[in-house]
N, C-alpha and C positions, 0 to 999 in steps of 0.2 A: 504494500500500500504506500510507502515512503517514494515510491516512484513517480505519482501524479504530479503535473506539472516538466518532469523532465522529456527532453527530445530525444528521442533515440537517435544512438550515434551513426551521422551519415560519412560513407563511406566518400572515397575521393574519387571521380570519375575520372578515368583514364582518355584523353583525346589524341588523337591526334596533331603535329603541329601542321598548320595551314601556308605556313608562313616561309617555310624552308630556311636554310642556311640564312645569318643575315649576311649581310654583304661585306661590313668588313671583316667579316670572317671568313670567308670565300677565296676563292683563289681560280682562275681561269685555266681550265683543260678542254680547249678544244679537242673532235677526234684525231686519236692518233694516224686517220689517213687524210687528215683535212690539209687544203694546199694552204693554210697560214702555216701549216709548220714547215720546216723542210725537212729532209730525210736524215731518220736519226738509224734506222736498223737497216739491215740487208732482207733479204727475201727465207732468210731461214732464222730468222730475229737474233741475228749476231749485233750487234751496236756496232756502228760506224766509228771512225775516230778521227769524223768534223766537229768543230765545238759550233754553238749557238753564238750570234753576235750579242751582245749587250739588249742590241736593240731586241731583237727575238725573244730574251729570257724578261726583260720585263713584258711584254706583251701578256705574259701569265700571272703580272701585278697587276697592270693597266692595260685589257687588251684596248688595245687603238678604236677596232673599230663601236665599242661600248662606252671608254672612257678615256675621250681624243686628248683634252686637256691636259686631265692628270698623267697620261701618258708620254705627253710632249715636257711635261715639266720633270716628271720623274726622269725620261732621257738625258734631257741637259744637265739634270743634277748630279746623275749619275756618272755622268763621264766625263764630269768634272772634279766630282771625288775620287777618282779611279785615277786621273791624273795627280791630286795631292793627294792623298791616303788618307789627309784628317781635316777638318773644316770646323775652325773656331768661331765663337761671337759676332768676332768684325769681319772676317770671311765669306760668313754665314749671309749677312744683311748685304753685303759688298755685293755677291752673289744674287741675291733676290733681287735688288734695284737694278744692276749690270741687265738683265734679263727679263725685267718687267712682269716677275712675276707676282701678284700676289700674296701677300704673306698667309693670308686667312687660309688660303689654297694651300700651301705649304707643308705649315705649321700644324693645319688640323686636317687635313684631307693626306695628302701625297708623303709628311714624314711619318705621321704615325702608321701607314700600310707597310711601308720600308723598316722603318723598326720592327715591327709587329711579325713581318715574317723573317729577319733576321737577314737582310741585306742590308744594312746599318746597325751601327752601334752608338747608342744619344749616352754620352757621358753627362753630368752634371754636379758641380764644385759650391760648397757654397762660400763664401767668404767673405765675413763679418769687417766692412770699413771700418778701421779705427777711429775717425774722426767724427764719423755720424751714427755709429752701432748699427748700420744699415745692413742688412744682408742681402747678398745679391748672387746669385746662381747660374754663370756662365755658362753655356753648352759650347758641348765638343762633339762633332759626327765625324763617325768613320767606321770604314768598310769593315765588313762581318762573312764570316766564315760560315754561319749559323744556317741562314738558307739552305748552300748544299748541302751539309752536314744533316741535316732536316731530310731536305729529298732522295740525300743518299742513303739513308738508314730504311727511310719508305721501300723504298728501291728495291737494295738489298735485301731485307726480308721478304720482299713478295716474290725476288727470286730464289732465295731459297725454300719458300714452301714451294714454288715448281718443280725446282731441282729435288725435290724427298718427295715429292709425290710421282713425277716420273723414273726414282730409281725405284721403287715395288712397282710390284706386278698389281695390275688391277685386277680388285676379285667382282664377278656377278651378283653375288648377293646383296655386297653392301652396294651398289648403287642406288638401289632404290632403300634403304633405310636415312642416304644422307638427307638431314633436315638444316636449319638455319643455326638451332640450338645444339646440334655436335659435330658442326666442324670444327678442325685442331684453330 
């Protein structure tokens, strides 16, 4: 009887997202027979040993034809850090106005996808002015290793679960028990 008045406990209804990936969290993979790439394997999926230009590998930060802008400014950025290895403060601004780009673009659009997937590295200092106790937190960008390291490791594992699964024999039976919930 102590129970009147209370709501029976409702459960959480499980949905689906509608929404997909957000975007900046996304990353651009065209098919891999599509003519924006160019030819990375041979005809028996050996890898080629062409590399991708600059230009090509961001196209899968900012593809061109989805995000012209961000993609034009990521270029210039790009191979402009590639020529100095690090970009300070007054570098940084020197840079923006040399090239008429927007900072707002920059700053919150174009460096945080480059961080975020580790083709840059955003250092930041803070250091307390003597004179006014003022603190002020300079940035330092510079190139990152993190990306490949990222896509290689991706990589690398998905070829080695092909290389272990074409060294057994395929059995008949288990192919029809494989479900979603016990692949390795």
């Amino acid at each position: 009887m102590g129970d009147v008045g209370l709501e029976p406990e409702k459960k959480p209804r499980k949905s689906i997202a509608t929404r997909g990936i957000p975007s900046k969290e996304s990353f651009y993979l065209p098919p891999h027979y599509s003519p924006d790439l160019r030819k990375f394997q041979d005809d028996n999926e050996l890898p080629l040993r062409n590399y991708w230009t600059l230009d090509e590998l961001i196209n899968f930060v900012f593809p061109k034809k989805y995000q012209p802008t961000y993609h034009e400014i990521s270029i210039i950025f790009m191979k402009e850090l590639v020529q100095v290895h690090k970009m300070e403060g007054k570098e940084i601004s020197n840079f923006i106005r040399a090239n008429s780009i927007s900072k707002a673009t920059f700053y919150n659009r174009v460096l945080p996808r480059l961080k975020r997937l580790g083709l840059v590295k955003v250092e930041r200092q803070t250091i307390i002015a003597e004179h006014s106790k003022q603190k002020y937190r300079p940035m330092a960008i510079s190139l990152s290793k993190t990306f490949g390291n990222y896509l290689n490791k991706i990589g690398e594992s998905w070829l080695a679960i092909i290389d272990d699964a074409r060294s057994r024999q395929p059995t008949q039976n288990k192919r029809n028990e494989i479900s979603p919930g016990n692949m390795p």
